[in-house]
C-alpha positions in Angstrom: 152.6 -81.4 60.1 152.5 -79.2 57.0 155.7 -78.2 55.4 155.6 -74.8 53.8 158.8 -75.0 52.3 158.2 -78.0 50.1 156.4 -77.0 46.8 154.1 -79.5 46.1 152.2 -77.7 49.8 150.7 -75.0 47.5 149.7 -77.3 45.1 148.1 -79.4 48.2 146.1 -76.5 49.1 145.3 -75.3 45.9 143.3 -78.4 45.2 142.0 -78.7 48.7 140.1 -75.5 49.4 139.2 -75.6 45.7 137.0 -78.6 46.5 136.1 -77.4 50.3 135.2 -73.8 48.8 132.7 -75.9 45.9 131.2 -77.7 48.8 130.8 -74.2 50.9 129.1 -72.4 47.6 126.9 -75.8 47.1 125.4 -75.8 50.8 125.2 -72.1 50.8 122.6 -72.2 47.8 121.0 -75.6 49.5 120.9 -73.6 52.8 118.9 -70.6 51.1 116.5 -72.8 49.6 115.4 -74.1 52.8 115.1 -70.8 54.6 113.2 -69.5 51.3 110.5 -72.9 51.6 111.3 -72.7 55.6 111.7 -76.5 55.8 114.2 -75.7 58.7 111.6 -73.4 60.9 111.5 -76.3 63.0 115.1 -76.6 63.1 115.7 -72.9 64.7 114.5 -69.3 64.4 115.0 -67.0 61.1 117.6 -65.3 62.8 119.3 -68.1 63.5 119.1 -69.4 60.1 120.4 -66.2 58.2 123.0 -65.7 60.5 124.3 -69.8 59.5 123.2 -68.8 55.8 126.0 -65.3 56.0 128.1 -67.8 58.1 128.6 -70.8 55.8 128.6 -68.4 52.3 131.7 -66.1 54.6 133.3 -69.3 54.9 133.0 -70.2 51.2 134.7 -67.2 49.9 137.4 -67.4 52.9 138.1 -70.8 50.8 138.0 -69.2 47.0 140.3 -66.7 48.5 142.8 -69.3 49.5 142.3 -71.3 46.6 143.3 -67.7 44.8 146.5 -67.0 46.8 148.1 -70.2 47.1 147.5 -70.5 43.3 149.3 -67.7 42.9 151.9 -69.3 45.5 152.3 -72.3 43.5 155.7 -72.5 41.1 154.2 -75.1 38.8 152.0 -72.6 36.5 153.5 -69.1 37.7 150.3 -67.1 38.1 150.1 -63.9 38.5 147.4 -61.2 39.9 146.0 -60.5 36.2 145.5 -64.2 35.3 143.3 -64.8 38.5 141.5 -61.8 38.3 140.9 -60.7 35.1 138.8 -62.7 32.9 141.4 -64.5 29.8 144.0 -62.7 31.1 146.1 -65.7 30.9 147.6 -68.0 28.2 147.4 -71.3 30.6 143.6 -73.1 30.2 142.2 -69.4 29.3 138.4 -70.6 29.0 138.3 -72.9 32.3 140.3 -70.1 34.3 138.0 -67.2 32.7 134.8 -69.4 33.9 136.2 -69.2 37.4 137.7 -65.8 37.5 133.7 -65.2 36.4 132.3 -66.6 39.4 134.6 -65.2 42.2 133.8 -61.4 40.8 129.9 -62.6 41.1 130.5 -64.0 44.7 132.3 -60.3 45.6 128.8 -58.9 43.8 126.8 -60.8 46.0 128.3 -60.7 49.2 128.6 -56.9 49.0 125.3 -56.8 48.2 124.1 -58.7 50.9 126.0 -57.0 53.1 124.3 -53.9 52.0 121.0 -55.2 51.4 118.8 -52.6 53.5 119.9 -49.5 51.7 119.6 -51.2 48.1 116.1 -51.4 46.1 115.1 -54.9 46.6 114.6 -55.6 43.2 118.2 -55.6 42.6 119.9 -57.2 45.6 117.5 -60.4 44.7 118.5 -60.2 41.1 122.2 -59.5 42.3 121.5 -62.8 44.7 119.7 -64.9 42.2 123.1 -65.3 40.0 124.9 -67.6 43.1 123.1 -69.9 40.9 124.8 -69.1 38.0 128.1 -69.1 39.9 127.4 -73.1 40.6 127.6 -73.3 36.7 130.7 -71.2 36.3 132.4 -73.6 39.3 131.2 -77.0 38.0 133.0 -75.8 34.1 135.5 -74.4 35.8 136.4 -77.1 38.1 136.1 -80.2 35.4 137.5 -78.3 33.0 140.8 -77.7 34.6 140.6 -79.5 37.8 144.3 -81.6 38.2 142.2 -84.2 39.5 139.7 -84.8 37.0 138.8 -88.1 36.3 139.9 -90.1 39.5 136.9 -91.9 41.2 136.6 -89.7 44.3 136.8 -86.3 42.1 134.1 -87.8 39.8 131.9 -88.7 43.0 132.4 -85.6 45.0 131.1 -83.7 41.1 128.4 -85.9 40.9 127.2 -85.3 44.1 128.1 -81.5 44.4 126.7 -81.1 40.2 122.9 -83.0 41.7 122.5 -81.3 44.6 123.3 -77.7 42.9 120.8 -78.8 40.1 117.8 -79.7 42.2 118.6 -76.6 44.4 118.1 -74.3 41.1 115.1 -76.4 39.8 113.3 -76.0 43.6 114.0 -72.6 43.2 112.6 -71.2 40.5 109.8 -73.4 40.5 109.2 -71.1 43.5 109.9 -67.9 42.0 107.1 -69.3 39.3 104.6 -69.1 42.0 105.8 -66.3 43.2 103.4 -62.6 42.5 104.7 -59.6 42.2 103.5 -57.7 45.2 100.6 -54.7 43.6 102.0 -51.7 43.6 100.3 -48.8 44.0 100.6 -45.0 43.6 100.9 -42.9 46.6 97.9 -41.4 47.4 97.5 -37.8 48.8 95.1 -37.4 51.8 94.7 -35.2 54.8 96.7 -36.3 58.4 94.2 -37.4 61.4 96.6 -35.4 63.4 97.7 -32.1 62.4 100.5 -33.2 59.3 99.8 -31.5 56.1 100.2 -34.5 54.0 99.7 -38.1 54.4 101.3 -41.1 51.9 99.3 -43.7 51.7 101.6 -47.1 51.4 103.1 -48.2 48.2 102.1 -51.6 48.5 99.5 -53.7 49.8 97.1 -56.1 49.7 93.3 -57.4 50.1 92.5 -59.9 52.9 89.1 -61.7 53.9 87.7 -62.5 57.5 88.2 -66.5 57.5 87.5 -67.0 61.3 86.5 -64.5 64.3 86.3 -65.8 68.1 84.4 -62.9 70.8 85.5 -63.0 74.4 83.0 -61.4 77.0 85.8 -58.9 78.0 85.8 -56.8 74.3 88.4 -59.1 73.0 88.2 -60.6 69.5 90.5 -62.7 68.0 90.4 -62.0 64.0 92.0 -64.3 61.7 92.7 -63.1 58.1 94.2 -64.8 54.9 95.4 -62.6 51.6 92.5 -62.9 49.0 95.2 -63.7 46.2 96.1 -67.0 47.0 100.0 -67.1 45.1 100.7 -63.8 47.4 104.2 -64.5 49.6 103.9 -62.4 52.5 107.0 -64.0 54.5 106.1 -62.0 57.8 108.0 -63.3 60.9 107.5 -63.6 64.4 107.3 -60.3 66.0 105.4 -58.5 62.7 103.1 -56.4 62.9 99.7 -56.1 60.5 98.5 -52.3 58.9 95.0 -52.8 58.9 93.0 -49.9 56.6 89.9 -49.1 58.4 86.7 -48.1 56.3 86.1 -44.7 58.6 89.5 -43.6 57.1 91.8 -44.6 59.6 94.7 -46.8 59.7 96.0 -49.4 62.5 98.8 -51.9 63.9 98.0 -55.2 65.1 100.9 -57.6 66.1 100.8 -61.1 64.4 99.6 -63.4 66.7 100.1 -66.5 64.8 102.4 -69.2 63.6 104.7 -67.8 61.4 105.3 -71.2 59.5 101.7 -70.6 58.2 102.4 -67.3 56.2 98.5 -67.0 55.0 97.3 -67.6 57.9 97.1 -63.7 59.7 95.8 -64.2 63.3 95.5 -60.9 65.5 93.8 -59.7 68.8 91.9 -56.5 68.8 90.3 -55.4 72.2 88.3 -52.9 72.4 89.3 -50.0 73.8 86.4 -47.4 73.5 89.1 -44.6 73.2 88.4 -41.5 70.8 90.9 -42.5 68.0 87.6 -45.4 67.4 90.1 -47.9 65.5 89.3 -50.8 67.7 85.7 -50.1 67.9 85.5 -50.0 64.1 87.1 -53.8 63.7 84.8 -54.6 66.7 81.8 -53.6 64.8 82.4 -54.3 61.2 84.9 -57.3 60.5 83.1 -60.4 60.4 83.6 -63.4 58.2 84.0 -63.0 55.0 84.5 -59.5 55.0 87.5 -57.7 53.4 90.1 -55.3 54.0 92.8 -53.4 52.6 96.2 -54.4 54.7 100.0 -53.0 54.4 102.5 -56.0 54.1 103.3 -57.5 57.2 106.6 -55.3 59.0 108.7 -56.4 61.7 110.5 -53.7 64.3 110.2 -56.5 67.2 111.9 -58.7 65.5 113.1 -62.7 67.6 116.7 -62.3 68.1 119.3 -65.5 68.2 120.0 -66.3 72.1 120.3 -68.9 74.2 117.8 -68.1 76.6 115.1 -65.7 76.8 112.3 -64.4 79.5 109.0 -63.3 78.2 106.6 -60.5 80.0 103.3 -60.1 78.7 100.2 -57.5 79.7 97.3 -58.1 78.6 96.9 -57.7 75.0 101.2 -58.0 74.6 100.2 -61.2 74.8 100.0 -61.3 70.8 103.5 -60.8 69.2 105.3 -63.2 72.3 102.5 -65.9 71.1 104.6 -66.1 67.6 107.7 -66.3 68.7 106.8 -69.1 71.3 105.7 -70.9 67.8 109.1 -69.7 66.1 111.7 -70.7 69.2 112.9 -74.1 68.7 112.5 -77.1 71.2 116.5 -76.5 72.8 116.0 -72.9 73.9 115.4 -71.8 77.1 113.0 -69.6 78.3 109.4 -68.8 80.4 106.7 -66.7 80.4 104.5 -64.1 82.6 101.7 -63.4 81.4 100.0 -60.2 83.5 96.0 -59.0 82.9 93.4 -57.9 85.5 91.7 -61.6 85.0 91.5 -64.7 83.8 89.2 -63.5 81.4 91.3 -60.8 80.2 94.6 -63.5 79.2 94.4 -65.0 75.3 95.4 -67.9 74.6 95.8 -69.1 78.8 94.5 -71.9 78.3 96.7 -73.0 75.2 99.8 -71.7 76.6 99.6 -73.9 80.1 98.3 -76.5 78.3 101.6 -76.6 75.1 103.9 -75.1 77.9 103.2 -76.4 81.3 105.5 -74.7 84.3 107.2 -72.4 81.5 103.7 -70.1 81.9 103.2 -68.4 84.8 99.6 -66.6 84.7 99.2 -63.4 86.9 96.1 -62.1 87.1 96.1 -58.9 89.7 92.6 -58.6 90.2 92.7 -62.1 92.0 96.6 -61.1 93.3 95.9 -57.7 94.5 98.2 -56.3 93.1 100.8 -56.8 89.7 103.9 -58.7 90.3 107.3 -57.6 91.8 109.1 -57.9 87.8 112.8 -56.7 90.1 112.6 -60.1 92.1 110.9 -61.9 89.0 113.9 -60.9 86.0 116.0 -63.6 84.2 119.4 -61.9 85.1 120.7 -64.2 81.9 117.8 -64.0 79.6 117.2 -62.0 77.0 113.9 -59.6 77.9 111.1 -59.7 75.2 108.2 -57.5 76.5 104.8 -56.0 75.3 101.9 -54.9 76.7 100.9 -51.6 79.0 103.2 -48.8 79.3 103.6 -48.9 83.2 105.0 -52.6 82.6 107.0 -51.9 80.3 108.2 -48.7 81.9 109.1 -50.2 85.2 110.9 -52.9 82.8 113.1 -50.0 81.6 114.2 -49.0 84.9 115.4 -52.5 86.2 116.8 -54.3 83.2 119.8 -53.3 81.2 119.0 -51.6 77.5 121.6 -54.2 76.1 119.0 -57.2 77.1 115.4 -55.5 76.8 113.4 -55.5 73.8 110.2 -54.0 74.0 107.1 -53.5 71.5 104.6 -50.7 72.8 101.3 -50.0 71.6 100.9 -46.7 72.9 104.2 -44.1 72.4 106.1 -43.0 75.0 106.1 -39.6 76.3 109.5 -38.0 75.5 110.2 -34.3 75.6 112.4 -32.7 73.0 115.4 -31.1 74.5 115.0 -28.8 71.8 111.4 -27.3 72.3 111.3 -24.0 70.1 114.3 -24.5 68.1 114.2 -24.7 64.2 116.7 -27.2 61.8 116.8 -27.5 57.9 116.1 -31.2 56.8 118.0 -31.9 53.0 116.6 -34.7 51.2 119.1 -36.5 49.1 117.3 -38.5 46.5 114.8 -35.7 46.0 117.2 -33.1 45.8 114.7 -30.5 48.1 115.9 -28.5 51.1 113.4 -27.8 53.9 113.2 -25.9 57.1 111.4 -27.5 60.0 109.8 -24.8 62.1 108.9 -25.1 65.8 106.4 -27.3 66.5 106.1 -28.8 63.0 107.1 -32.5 62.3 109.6 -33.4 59.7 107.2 -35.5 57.4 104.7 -31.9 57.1 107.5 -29.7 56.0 108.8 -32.0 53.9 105.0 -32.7 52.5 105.2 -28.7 51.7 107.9 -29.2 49.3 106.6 -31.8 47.5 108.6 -34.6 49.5 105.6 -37.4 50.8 106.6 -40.0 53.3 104.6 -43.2 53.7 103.2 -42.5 57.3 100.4 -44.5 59.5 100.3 -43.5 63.3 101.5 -40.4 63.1 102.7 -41.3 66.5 105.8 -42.7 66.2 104.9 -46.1 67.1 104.4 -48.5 64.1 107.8 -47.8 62.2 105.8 -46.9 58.6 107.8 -43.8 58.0 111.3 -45.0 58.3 113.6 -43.1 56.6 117.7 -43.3 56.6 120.2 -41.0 57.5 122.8 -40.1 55.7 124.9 -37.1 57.9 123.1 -35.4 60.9 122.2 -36.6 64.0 118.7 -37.1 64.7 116.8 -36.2 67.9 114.6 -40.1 68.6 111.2 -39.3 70.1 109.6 -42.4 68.7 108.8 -45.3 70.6 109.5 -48.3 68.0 112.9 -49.4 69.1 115.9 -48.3 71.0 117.4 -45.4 70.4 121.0 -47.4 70.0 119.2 -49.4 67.4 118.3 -47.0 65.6 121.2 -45.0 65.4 123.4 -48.4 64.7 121.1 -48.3 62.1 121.3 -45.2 60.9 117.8 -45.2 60.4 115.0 -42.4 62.2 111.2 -42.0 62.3 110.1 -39.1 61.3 106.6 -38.5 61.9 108.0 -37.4 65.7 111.5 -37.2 65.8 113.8 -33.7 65.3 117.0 -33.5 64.7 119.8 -32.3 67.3 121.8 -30.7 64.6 121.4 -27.6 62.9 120.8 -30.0 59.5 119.9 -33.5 58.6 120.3 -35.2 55.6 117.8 -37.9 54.5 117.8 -41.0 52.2 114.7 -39.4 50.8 
């Protein structure tokens, strides 16, 4: 049992979480080089992954904190707050300490940063995250320069070990980042809205992809798989992404990711077509074949696979995509099954596959043979999490019976949702631009803010694909979009504007 009140204890645990802290920071940077070359996909989901990524790097500086305060604890060199927090600050080992007081301020850098990586530009969160490598540096100096134990066989092991594995971790990385392409950026274009909206942004970035493989079905279904023309492009799309193709009559549409995610160049989708007026489907139908090309938004993910123990799957008809990728992205020790639902046996992708990979987990429900669609009420996984896509009366009726908390839905067609503010005007204030607008009755927030100059990426115009998500800063918004629930969203912070309104008199937006 530890004895706090004899002095050499500080000096103990001073040493102790020194070395357990270097081991933390060392399989944190490891850890982030597998999920960055996804050697672990098989392993776990992403989600999974990140969460043990944030986990084991919280862990790490809970260590450099004790390591800090019993230091400080310790009699033998009388620290105080300036000599473990200001760089030189003091007279004992000032070059050694200064090396380490270095690396804790970059670890505070980077964990804040992470923790507040969505609202940051991308550019500098990565740069911000690169320099954990440089903090591996700073804590090798630090700890053989002044480490009481220098020199004793297990100290000179552990530093070997912890000094190799922190070397090949920074050499696998940036042999990655030298194949890695910056991602062609492009200048918003200007163009008129398909439905009404003043002004339409075109993406900021993108890319070219060829046809590699199409497969017809007899019942106006096509499976279309697609690979990015530049050949170093990292897409790092997961499963539940969705794919912006750019249509040659002008039009733009979303097609969930129906394929491994493990193979990131590999872009598999299912188009059926519909025949409707919008003629998005009838257009990839008619003119994507192999070897043709097509403009495409990177891959974005508002469905994304989240970590549980057990999950229930509901599928109808073309749903069937987006579910497909995360069967591929679950690993082997979760639980979980599928219903699939489509007037035939002709109308179900991937059937076959599925039974054949998944045996009794599949259950195949095909109401023109049935009579009728299944009873979901008697059917739900009381203790699964509910991942559904598909029809609107599915995943409607889905609503009704299974708690918000568990549900997670993807729809293809929006919602019909009512503002509870029909006829009433609000001023929208866009904080990075500076410009205050007022959105008039019957006019969407992304048109009045196209009047003053203010243009939002956009897609759908329908409030279903997520492009034009925007955060907010003070307000509360009024959701009428269909991409996710409202509770998300507002835990989020986050809104879609192309539909939604505002239930205050203002809104402020990250825009």
């Amino acid at each position: 049992m530890l004895d706090f009140s004899d002095p050499q204890i500080w000096w103990f645990l001073t040493r102790a979480s020194a070395i357990v802290a270097w081991v933390l920071l060392t399989v944190t940077a490891l850890w982030g080089i597998l999920l960055k070359t996804r050697i672990l996909r098989g392993a776990d989901n992403p989600d999974w992954l990140k969460v043990t990524h944030r986990y084991i790097s919280g862990l790490a500086m809970t260590m450099v904190a004790v390591h800090i305060v019993t230091l400080l604890l310790d009699d033998y060199i009388d620290f105080g707050w300036a000599d473990v927090l200001i760089p030189f600050a003091t007279s004992f080992e000032p070059l050694p300490v200064a090396l380490g007081v270095i690396a804790f301020w970059l670890l505070v850098a980077i964990q804040v940063t992470a923790l507040l990586a969505k609202w940051l530009p991308e550019a500098f969160w990565k740069a911000v995250h690169l320099s954990s490598y440089g903090v591996l540096l700073l804590v090798a100096l630090h700890s053989g320069l002044v480490g009481t134990d220098v020199g004793t066989p297990w100290y000179t092991a552990v530093s070997l070990v912890l000094i190799t594995t922190a070397t090949l971790a920074v050499v696998i990385r940036f042999i990655i980042a030298g194949r890695e392409k910056p991602a062609p950026r492009k200048t918003p274009a200007t163009v008129a809205a398909p439905q009404g909206d003043a002004i339409r942004a075109m993406p900021a970035s993108n890319f070219t992809a060829r046809v590699v493989d199409r497969v017809d079905s007899g019942s106006g279904l096509a499976l279309i798989t697609l690979t990015p023309v530049d050949k170093n492009l990292e897409l790092e799309w997961e499963a539940g992404a969705h794919l912006t193709l750019h249509l040659g009559n002008g039009l733009e549409r979303q097609y969930s990711l129906a394929g491994d995610p493990a193979e990131q160049d590999s872009l598999l989708i299912g188009v059926k077509n519909t025949g409707g007026p919008g003629g998005g489907s009838t257009w990839v139908h008619e003119n994507l074949h192999v070897g043709d090309e097509i403009l495409c938004d990177f891959p974005r993910n508002h469905f994304p696979l989240k970590p549980a123990r057990r999950y229930q799957f509901i599928a109808s008809g073309i749903g069937i995509t987006p579910l497909r990728s995360m069967l591929y992205a679950l690993p082997a020790s979760r639980e979980w099954t599928l219903l699939y639902i489509a007037r035939s046996a002709k109308d179900m992708l991937f059937a076959e596959e599925l039974v054949e990979l998944y045996g009794e987990r599949v259950s195949l429900w095909a109401t023109g043979d049935r009579g009728s669609r299944p009873d979901l009420a008697s059917l739900i996984d009381p203790a699964a999490e509910v991942y559904a896509c598909g029809s609107a009366a599915v995943l409607d009726e889905l609503e009704r019976i299974v708690p918000a908390r568990r549900l997670h839905l993807e729809r293809f067609e929006p919602k019909v949702r009512v503002s509870g503010r029909v006829g009433q005007a609000f001023s929208v204030l866009a904080a990075t631009s500076g410009v205050s607008v007022a959105v008039n009755p019957g006019e969407t927030v992304v048109g009045a803010l196209a009047k003053s100059g203010v243009v939002l990426p956009v897609s759908c115009n329908r409030g279903v694909c997520g492009t034009c998500e925007v955060r907010v800063l003070e307000g509360q918004p009024e959701h009428l979009d269909s991409v996710m629930s409202d509770a998300d969203k507002d835990e989020l912070g986050i809104m879609y504007p192309c539909v939604s309104r505002s239930l205050s008199a203002e809104l402020t937006l990250e825009v």
